[in-house]
N, C-alpha and C positions, 0 to 999 in steps of 0.2 A: 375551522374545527377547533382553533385555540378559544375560542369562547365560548364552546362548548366542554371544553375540559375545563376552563376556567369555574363555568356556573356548575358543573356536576363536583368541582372539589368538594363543595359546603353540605355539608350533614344535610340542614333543615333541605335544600335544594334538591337534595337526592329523596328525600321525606316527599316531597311536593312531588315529583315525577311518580314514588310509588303510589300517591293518593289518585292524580290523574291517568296512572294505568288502568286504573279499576271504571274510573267515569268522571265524565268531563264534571268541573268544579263551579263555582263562585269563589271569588276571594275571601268571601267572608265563610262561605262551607270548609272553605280550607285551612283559614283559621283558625277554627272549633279545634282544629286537630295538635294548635300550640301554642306556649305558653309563652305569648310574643306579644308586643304592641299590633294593628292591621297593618300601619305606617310600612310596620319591617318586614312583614311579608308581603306587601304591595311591594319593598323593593327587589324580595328576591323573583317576586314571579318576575319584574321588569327585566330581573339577570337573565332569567330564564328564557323570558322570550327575547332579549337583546339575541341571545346566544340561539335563536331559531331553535329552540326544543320545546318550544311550548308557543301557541295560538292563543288569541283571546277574538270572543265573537259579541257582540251586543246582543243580550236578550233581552226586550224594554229596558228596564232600568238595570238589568242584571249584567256583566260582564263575566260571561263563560269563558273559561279554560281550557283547554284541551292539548292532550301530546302532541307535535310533531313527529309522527315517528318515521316521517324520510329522515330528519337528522339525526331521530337516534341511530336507525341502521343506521346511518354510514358513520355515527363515530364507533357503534360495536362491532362493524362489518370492519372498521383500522383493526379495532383489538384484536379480535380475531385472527388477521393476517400477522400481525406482531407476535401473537403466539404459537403460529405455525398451525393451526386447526382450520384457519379462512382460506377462503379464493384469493388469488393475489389479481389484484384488477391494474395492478400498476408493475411497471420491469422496476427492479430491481439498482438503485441508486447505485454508483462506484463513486466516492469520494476520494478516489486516489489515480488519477490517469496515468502517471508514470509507473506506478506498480502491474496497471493492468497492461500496459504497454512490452512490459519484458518477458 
């Protein structure tokens, strides 16, 4: 999930995830949408799908895009639980065993 928090920090990355909610992409469709070299957004989609939030599929020549969205839920399914509005699917850490011991 750390590289997934990693690729969501970056503005344009968070851009590219709203462009692919809508419908799956080409890199060069998704380009059209900024004012960047393709180079550097060929690197953020790599961030993106390093970080499993994002697929790419071969269509002939074309390499489609698409959300992952099992790992979006489950890094918004953390958020969630961190702000107390989620399911908690995990017990609850103690960091301190002698505290909880008295």
């Amino acid at each position: 999930m750390n590289e997934s928090f990693k690729a969501l920090a970056d503005p344009t990355r968070r851009q590219i995830i709203r462009l692919l909610r809508e419908k799956d992409r080409s890199a060069g469709e998704i380009a059209e949408y900024f004012k960047m070299s393709k180079p550097s957004i060929s690197h953020h989609l790599n961030a993106l799908k390093h970080a499993g939030l994002v697929q790419d599929e071969r269509h002939g020549q074309f390499i489609m895009y698409s959300l992952n969205a099992t790992v979006l839920e489950e890094v918004l399914g953390w958020l969630l639980e961190l702000t107390g509005t989620g399911k908690q699917n995990e017990p609850e850490v103690h960091f301190n065993k002698e505290a909880e011991e008295k």
